[in-house]
N, C-alpha and C positions, 0 to 999 in steps of 0.2 A: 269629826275632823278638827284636829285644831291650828287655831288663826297663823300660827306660826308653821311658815312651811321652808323647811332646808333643803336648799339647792341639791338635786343629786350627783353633781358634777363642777368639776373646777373651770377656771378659766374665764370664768367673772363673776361678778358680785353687782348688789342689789342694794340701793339705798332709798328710803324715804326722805323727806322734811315734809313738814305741814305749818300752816298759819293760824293758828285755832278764831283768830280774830277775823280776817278776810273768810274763811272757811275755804280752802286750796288748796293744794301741796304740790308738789314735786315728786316724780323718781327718779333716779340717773343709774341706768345699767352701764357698768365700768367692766370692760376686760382690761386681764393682767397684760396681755401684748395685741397688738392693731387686731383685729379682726377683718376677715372678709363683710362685707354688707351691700344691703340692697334694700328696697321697699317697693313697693304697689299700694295704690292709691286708689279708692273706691268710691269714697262720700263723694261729693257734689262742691262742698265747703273744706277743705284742708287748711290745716297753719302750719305751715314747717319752716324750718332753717336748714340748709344742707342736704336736703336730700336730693335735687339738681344731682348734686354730686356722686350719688351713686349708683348713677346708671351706670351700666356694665360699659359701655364704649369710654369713658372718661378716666385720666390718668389717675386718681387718687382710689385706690383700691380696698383700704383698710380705716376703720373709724378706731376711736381711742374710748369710745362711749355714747350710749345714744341715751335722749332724756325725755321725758314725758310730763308734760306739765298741764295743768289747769290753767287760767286767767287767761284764754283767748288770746288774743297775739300779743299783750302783754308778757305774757308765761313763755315769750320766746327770750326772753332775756335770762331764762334759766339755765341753758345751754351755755351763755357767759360765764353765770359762776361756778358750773361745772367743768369749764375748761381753764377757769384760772387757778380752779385748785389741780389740776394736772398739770397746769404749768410750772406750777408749785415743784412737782414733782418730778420737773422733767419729761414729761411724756410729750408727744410730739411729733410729727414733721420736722428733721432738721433744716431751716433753709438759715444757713448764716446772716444773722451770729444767733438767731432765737429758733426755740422748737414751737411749732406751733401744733395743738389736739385739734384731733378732728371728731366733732360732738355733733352729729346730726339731731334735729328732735322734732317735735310735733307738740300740738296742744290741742285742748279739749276746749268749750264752750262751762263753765260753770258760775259763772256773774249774775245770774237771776236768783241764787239762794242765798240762804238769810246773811250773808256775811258783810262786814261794812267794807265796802270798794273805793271811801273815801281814803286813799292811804297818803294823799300827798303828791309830793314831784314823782317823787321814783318808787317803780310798782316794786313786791316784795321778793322777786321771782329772782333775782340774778342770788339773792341770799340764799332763798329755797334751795337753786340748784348746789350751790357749794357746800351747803350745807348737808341734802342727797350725796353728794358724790363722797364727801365725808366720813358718810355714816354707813356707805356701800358693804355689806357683810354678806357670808352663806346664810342666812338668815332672815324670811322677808315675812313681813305680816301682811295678812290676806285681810279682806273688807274694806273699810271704809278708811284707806291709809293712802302715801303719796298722792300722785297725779290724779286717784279719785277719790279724795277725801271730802269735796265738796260737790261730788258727780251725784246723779240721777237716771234714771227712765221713767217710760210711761207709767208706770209704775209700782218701782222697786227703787230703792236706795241705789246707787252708784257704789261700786266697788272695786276691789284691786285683786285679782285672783290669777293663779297658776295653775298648772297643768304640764303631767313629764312622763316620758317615757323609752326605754331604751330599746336600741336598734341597729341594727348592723356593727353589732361590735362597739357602738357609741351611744348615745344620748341626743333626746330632742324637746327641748321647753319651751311652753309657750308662758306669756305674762301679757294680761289684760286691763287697762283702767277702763273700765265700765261706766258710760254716760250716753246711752242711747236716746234718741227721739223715740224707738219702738220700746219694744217689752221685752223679758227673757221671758215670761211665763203663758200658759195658754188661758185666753180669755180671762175670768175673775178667778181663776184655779190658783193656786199655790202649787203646783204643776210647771216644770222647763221642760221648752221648746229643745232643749239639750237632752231631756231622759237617755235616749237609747246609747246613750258613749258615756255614762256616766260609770263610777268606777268607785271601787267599795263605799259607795251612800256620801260619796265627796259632797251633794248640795242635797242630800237628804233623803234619796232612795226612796222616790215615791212612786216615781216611772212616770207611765201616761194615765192621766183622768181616765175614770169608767164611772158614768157613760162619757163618751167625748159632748164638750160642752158647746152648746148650740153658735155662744157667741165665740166661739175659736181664731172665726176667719177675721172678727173685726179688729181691723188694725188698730191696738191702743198706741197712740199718741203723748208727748210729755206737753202739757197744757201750758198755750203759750209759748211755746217753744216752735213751734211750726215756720222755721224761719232760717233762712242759709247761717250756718257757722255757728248755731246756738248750740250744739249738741255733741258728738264724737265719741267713736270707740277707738282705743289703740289699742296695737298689742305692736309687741317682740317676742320673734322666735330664736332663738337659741340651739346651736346645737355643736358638739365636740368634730362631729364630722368634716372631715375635709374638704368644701363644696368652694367652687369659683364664682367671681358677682353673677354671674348669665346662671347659674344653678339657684343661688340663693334669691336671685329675682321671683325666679320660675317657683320654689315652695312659697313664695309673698304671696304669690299671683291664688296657689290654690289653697294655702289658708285662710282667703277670704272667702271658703265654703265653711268655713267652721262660724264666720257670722252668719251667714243666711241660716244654716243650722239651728244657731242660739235666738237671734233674736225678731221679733216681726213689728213692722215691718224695720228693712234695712239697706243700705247702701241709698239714703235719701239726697233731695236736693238741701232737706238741715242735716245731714252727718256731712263729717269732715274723715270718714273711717279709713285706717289706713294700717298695713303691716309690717315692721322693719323683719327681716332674717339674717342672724348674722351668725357665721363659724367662728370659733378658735380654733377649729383647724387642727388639734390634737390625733386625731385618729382620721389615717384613708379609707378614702371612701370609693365605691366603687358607683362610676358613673350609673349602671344599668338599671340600682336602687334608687335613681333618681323619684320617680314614679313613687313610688311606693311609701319615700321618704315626705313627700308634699302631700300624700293622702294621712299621715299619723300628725303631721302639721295642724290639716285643717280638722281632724277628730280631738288634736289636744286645744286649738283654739278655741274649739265648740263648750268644752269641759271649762276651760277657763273661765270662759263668759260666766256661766251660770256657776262655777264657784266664787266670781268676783258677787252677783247678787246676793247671794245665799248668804253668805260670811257675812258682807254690808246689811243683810235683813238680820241677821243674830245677834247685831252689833258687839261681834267678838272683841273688836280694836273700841 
């Protein structure tokens, strides 16, 4: 499989930046027009910006972009320059006389590796982001890129991996930065907790160990890290389908079986793990798939995880 993976479907675009000196990066996923959105929130420890906002009872119904950053709540100032280059461009909320984006995000915990975090007055994240949303293209490099270029687990490289598939007439993607407290892999195996939803050899086609290995159950830990807000998985779903914030809440909610699936352990009191879902709204959708649509959610979640490790361990990027 390789690191480069094209979106299969319009309607938004994918950007990296990274800071090879801090060891960090950014993503910013940009649609072409507002999108419906929602998230569900699982870790213990979260950092967000905006996401209040998209509960289904509240009047702002549609984002302009959601971003994924590194540097702990620093890396919330990435969402700044992700939205001043849309402002750039006009995108917006109009409230006269200015349009204002609406860029929800999240960040991850990666500050304990090797990168110098002496940066000065001002962290490097609001560049990151604009710099992401910049470079936003059908085209996104899987591994060790954007918001987990400087990620981790217990022990596998952090990485940045996708996952797609079509459905009802439409399409549904998921995208992962990869930094767990847990593992994707089972015990000392080179073996994923993902095997069974894996899809032509995407992290290697190895399936499940034989014999299954004795230490399976014991939960690998990221050392020193055992501590609220050090750690985090994110992802964003995607999908062409028509769905309303109370729909796209409800696939957040059961995407977060595609972590329990991928990695062990998960949903700690140090993850901050959390799920955006957002429409373009291209194609109707039919309520009754609801069900059906949040089960291929949390199986392409599960996929994503362990191609975000896999890539990051090949160090494809």
């Amino acid at each position: 499989m390789s690191n480069i993976y094209e979106l299969p479907f319009s309607g938004f675009r994918v950007g990296h930046a990274e800071d090879t000196s801090v060891v960090t990066g950014t993503t910013a996923c940009v649609f072409d027009e507002p999108a419906v959105a929602a998230v569900h929130i699982m870790g213990a420890s979260p950092g967000t910006r905006e996401t209040e906002l998209l509960n289904p009872e509240y009047a702002v119904a549609k984002v302009d972009a959601i971003v994924l950053s590194g540097g702990s709540a620093f890396g919330l100032d990435a969402a700044g320059g992700c939205q001043a280059k849309l402002k750039e461009e006009g995108r917006g909320i109009f409230i006269d006389p200015v349009s204002i984006p609406i860029v929800p995000s999240a960040i991850l915990f990666d500050m304990r590796n090797e990168g110098n975090k002496d940066w000065g007055r001002f962290s490097p994240y609001r560049e990151l982001g604009y710099e992401a949303t910049s470079r936003a293209s059908n085209q996104v490099v899987l591994g060790r890129a954007g918001a987990a270029f400087g990620a981790s687990t217990a022990n596998t490289k952090g990485g940045f991996g996708v996952a797609s598939s079509s459905f009802a007439g439409g399409h549904i993607l998921a995208m992962v930065a990869l930094n767990a407290v847990g593992s994707p892999l089972i015990g000392n195996t080179n073996h994923y907790w993902a095997a069974p939803f894996e899809e032509d050899e995407e992290f290697g086609g190895l399936g499940f160990p034989n014999p299954w290995p004795a230490d399976a159950k014991v939960g690998r830990l990221k050392s020193g890290q055992l501590v609220a807000g050090a750690n985090t998985t994110l992802a964003i779903v995607v999908t062409d389908l028509s769905l309303t914030p109370s729909q796209a809440k409800r696939v957040s909610i059961t995407a977060h079986d595609g972590f329990a699936r991928a990695l062990y352990p998960v949903h700690t009191m140090a993850d901050g793990d959390l799920i955006f879902t957002a429409s373009t709204g291209q194609i109707k959708f039919d309520e009754d798939k609801l069900l059906e649509l949040s089960v291929i959610a949390a199986n392409l979640t599960t996929r994503a995880i362990a191609v975000a490790a896999y890539q990051a361990e090949k160090g494809a990027t």
